[in-house]
N, C-alpha and C positions, 0 to 999 in steps of 0.2 A: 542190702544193696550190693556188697560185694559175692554172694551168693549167685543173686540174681546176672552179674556180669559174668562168672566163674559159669552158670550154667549157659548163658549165649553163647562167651567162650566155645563149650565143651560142646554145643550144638552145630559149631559150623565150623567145625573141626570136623566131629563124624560126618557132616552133609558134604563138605568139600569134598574130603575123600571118597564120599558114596558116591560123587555125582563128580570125580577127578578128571574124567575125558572131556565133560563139556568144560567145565572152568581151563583146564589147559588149552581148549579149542579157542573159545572165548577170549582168554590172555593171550594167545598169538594172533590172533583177528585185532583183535583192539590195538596191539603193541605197534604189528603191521600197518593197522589204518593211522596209528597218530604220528609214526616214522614217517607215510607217504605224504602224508600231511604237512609235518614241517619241515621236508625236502621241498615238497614242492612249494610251499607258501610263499606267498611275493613278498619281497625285501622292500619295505617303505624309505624311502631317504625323503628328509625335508628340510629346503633349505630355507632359510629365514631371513628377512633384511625390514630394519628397523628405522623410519621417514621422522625426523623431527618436525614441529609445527611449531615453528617459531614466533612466538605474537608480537615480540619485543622490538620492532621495526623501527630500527632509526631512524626511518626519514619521516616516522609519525607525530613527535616532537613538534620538529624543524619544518613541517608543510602542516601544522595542525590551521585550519584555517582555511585555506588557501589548494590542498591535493587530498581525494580524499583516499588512502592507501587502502590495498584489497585486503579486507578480514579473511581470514580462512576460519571458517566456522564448520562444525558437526563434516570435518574431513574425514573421516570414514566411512559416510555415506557417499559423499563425492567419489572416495578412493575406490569404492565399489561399481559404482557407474561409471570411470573412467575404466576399471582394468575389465571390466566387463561387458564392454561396450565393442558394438560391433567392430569399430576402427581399431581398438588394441588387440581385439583377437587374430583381426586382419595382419597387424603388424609381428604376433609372435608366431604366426604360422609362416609367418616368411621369413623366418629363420631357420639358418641351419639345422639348427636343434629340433625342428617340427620339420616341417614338408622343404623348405627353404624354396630354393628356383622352383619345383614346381607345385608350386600353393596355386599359381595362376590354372595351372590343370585340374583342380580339385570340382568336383562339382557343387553344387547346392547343397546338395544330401550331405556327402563325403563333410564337406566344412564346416557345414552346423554341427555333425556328429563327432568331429572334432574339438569344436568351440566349446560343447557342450564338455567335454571329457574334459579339458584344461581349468575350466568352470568348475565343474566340481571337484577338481584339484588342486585349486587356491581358495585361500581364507584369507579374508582383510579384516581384521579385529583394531581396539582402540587396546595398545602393552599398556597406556599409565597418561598421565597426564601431558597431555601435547605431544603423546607417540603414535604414532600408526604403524600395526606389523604387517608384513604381506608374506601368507608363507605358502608354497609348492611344493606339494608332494607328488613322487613319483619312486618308482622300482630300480629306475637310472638315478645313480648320484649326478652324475653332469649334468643331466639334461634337466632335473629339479634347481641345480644352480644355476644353470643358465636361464631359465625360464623366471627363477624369483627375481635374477639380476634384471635381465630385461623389463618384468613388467615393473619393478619400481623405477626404473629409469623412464619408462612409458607416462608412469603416475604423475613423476617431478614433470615432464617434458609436454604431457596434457594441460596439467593444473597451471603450470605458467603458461600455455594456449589461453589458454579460457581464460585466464587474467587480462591477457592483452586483449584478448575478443573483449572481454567483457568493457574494458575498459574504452576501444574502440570504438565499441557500437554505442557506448555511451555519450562518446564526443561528437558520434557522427550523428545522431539521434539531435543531439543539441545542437547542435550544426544547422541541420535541418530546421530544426522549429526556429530557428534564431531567422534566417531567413525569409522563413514564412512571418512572423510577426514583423520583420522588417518591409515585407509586401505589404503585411496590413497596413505599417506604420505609415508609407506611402499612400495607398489607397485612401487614409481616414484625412490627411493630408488634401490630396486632391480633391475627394468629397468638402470640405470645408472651404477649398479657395472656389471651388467650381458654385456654392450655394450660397456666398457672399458673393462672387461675380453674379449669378441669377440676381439679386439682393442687394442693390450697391445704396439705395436710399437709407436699407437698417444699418449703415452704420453705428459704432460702438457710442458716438455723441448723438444721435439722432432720435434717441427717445426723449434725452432732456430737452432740447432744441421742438422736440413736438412736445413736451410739456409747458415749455414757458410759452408757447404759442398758443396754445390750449388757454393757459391761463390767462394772456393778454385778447385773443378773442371774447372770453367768459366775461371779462374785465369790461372792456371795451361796448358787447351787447346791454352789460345790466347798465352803464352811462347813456345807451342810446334808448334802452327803457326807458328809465329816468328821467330822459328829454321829454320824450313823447308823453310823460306824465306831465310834465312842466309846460310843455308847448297845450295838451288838451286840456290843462287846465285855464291855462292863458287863455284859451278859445272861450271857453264857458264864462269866464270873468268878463271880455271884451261881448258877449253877445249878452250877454246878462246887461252892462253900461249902456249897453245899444238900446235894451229895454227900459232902461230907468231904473233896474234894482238893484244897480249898486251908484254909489257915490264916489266921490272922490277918497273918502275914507277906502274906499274897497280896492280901486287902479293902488294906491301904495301898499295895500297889504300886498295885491297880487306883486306889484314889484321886488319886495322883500322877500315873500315867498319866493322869487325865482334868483332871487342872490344866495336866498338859503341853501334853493339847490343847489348852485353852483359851486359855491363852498362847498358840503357834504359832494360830490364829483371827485373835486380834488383831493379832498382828504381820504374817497374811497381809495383814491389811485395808491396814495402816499402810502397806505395801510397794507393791499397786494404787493406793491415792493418790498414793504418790510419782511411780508410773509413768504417770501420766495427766500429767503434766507435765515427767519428767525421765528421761534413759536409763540403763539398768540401772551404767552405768561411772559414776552420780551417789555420793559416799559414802557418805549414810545409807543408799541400797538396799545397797551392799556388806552394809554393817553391819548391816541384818535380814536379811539371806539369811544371814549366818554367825550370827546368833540364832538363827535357824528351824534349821536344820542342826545346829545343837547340840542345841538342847532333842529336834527327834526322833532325834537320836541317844540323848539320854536315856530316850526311848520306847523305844529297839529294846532297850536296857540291861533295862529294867525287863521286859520282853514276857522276855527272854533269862531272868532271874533266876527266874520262877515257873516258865521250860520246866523249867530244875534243879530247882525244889521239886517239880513234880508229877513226875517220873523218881525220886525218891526215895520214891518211894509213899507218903507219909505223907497219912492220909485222918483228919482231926476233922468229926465230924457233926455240925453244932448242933444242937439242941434249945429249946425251951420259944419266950419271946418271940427272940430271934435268929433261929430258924427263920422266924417268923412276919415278922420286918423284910425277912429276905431273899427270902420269896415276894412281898411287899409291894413291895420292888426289883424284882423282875422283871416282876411286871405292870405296872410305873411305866415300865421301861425299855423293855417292849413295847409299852407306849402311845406311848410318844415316839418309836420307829423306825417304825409306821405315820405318826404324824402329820408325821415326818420326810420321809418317802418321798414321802406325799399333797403336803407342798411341793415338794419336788424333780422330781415331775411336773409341778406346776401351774407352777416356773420353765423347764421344757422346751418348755413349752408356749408361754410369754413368749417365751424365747431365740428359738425357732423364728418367732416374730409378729415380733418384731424386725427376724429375720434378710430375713424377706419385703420389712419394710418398708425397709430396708438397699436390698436391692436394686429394689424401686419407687422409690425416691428416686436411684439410680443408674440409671435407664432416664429418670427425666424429667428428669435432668441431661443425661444424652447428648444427650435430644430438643432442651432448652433451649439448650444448646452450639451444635448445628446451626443451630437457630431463629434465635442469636446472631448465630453466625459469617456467614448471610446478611444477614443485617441488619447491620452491619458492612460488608460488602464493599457491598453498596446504596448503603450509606452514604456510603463512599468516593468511588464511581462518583457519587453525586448530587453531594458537595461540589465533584468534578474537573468534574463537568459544569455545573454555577454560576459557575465560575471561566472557564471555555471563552465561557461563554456570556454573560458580559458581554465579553469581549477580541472576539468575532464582534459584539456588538453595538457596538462601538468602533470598530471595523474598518469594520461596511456603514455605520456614520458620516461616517466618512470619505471612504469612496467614494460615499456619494447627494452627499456635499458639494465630489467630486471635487477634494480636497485631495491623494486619494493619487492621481491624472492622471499619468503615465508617457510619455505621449506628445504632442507638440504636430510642429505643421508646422514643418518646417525650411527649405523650398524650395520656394513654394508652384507649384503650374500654373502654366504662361505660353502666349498665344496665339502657336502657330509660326507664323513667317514662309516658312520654307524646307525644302520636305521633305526627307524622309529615303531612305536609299537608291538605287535605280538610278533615274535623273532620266531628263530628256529629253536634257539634254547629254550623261549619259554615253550614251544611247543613239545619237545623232547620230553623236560622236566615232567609236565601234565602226564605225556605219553607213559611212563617210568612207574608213576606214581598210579594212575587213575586207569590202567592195563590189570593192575591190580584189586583195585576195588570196585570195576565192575563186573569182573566173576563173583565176588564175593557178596553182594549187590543181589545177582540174580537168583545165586543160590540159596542165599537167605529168604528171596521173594518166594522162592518153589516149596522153600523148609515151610513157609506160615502156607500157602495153598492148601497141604494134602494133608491137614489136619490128621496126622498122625500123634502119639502119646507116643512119646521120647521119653519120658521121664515119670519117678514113681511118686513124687509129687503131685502134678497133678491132680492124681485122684483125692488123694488129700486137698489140697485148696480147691474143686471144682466144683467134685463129688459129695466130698463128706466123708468117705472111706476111710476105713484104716488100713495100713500096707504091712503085710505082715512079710514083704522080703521080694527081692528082684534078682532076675534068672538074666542072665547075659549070654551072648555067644561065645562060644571061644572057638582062640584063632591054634591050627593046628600050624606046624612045622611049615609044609609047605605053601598053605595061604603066607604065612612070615617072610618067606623067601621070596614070594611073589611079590606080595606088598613091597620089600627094599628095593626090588626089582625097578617095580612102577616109580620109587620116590627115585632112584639115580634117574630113568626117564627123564620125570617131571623137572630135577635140578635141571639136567644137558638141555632140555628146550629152553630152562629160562637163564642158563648160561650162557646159550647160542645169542639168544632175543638179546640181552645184555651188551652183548659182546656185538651182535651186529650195529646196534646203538652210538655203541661207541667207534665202531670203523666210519658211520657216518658220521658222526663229530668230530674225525680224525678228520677227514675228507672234506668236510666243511671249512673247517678251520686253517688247511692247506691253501682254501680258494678255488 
């Protein structure tokens, strides 16, 4: 190994010197381009200023409930869109430090190619937890500080904008719908008195009032059946007498029979009273349903008794006034099952008027329901939105009175002293160092090209040869002289180089 480095060594040692004009050409070209280099190179300054994001809001506590305070969440995205948004670019060009008075002269062109250059001249990163950094770099220290000052001042001066907008538009937004639901609340209003005025018979008691009417008709018609049963029976019995085929045993049944019904009448009636107010499992309904049940079983008893007297054929004809009572009954009895009948149409008639009105008063109940049921949910929606709508108006209180403020400066701008980045020293240093190794570099590259045997090795590890001994040049008197010659040369140029180096970082360092 140490061999192998001793012969690179001793390899570009002889090539340097065989090939001395270009590596000194080379080392003054290179030394020259990395001196123009960091003469000329732009000086970075970058100023930096540091936004807290304060979550810890006191008046979050003390309005919890009640305001709801503005979060500041993922503010570095925001920070980005505010400082790079066309209104803040607006604003730092019209500063002194940019175009100042005349930004207004700028064209389209000129201002976006400006914007864009400031743009990519700031950086808005997240320093740490609840930091935002804003930093500007530029070639001007001033004009880097003044530009980081302003745009965080922009940021704070934006982000409380848009708080208050936000907060604003949120009150006014409520505002709005609170109104509107208050138009509805009106309108569903008017709808409901204006469709009870259409509707003044449905009133709210007017279904019960047609139901017990309903039920006193119903009532009423099956009594006036039940006559007309009692009266055509009556008829059949007195024309039956008129023929001889009933007796005197038969006129008492028929009369008991029509006490019977008269009873069971009343006791129907007693039993529909009770049932407008109590269910049939009440005791006294038991108790006239097994009254009623009796007595017409008593009926069917007595109807049963004259089928056996008339199967016995026994037929007595009345005669004289008898005959004359019983045609007198009949046309009594015929009068009464017409004028019977004539009611029990005219209660068909009711029943049926009722029934209509039953159901009109159950279609403007549904209508009303509906009518309701929005009105209601209106209602709802206007109280929730009253209650929104003062907590919004608590809230952009808050923030016009920048109580609920989130964000203050932590770290403000500082005018830099010392730029950033690749300087002029680091450029020198490189210049100093790498003037040097790339002659060395290329001569080495030309030494591996032109496959020459330097060395008597070689043949030995390539060949297989044995070397029986190596012939060198030798340097006479005046090659010697020459050569020292050439080396004071090649010192004075890299003396010079050195030394011009250094009057530049004399000259630098003066300012």
């Amino acid at each position: 190994m140490n061999q192998n480095i001793a012969y690179l060594l001793s390899l570009l040692k002889k090539e340097l010197w065989k090939r001395k004009t270009l590596a000194i050409l080379l080392y003054v070209f290179f030394s020259v381009l990395f001196l123009t280099a960091a003469w000329f190179w732009p000086r970075v300054y970058t100023s930096t200023a540091i936004v807290l994001v304060d979550e810890q809001n006191i008046l979050r506590p003390l309005m919890q409930g009640t305001a709801v305070t503005t979060d500041v969440t993922d503010r570095s995205k925001m920070a980005n869109q505010i400082i790079f948004g066309q209104r803040a670019m607006q604003k730092v060009i019209q500063t002194d430090t940019w175009a100042g008075e005349g930004a207004d002269k700028l064209t389209a062109k000129e201002f976006e190619s400006l914007s864009d250059h400031i743009r990519s001249s700031t950086r808005v990163s997240d320093a740490g937890k609840n930091l935002i950094q804003i930093e500007f770099k530029s070639s001007d220290a001033t004009t880097a500080y003044e530009t980081a000052k302003q745009m965080t001042r922009i940021f704070i001066d934006e982000s409380l904008q848009t708080k208050q907008q936000e907060s604003r538009s949120a009150y006014e937004f409520i505002d709005n719908q609170v109104a509107v639901y208050h138009q509805k609340l009106k309108d569903a209003e008017t709808a409901i008195k204006e469709f009870r005025s259409k509707h003044i018979d449905a009133t709210p008691g007017a279904k019960a009032n047609a139901n017990v009417r309903l039920v006193e008709l119903k009532r009423e018609l099956e009594t006036v059946e039940l006559n007309i049963s009692t009266e055509e029976s009556t008829l059949i019995a007195r024309k039956k007498q008129l023929a001889g085929e009933s007796g005197a045993a038969s006129r008492a049944s028929l009369d008991k029979e029509r006490q019977l019904n008269t009873r069971i009448a009343g006791l129907e009636t007693q039993l529909d009273n009770l049932r407008l107010n109590y269910k049939d499992t009440y005791p006294d309904i038991i108790q006239l349903k097994g009254q009623i049940d009796s007595l017409k079983q008593q009926i069917s008893d007595e109807i049963e008794q004259r089928s056996r007297a008339a199967k016995l054929g026994i037929k007595e004809v009345p005669t004289g006034s008898i005959a004359r009572d019983l045609k007198s009954q009949m046309l009594a009895a015929e009068a009464n099952i017409s004028t019977l009948k004539s009611r029990g149409e005219q209660l068909l008639r009711l029943i049926e008027k009722e029934r209509s009105t039953l159901d009109m008063i159950n279609s403007v109940e549904a209508e009303v329901s509906e009518l309701t049921r929005d009105y209601e949910v209106n209602q709802t929606v206007y109280q929730d939105l009253l209650g929104q709508r003062e907590n919004a108006r608590i809230s952009m209180n808050i923030d016009i009175n920048n109580q609920g403020m989130t964000l203050k400066i932590q770290e403000p701008a500082s005018l830099p002293v010392t730029p950033k980045g690749v300087r002029f020293s680091h450029i020198i240093i490189a210049g100093l160092f790498l003037s040097f190794l790339i002659p060395i570099g290329v001569v080495y590259g030309l030494a591996l090209l032109d496959q020459k045997v330097r060395n008597e090795s070689i043949f030995a590890d390539k060949y297989k040869l044995p070397v029986l001994g190596a012939v060198y040049s030798a340097v006479t008197m005046e090659e010697r002289k020459s050569n020292y010659l050439k080396a004071g040369v090649i010192f004075i140029v890299v003396t010079m180089v050195w030394s011009t180096y250094g009057y530049a970082v004399f000259i630098r360092l003066q300012g």
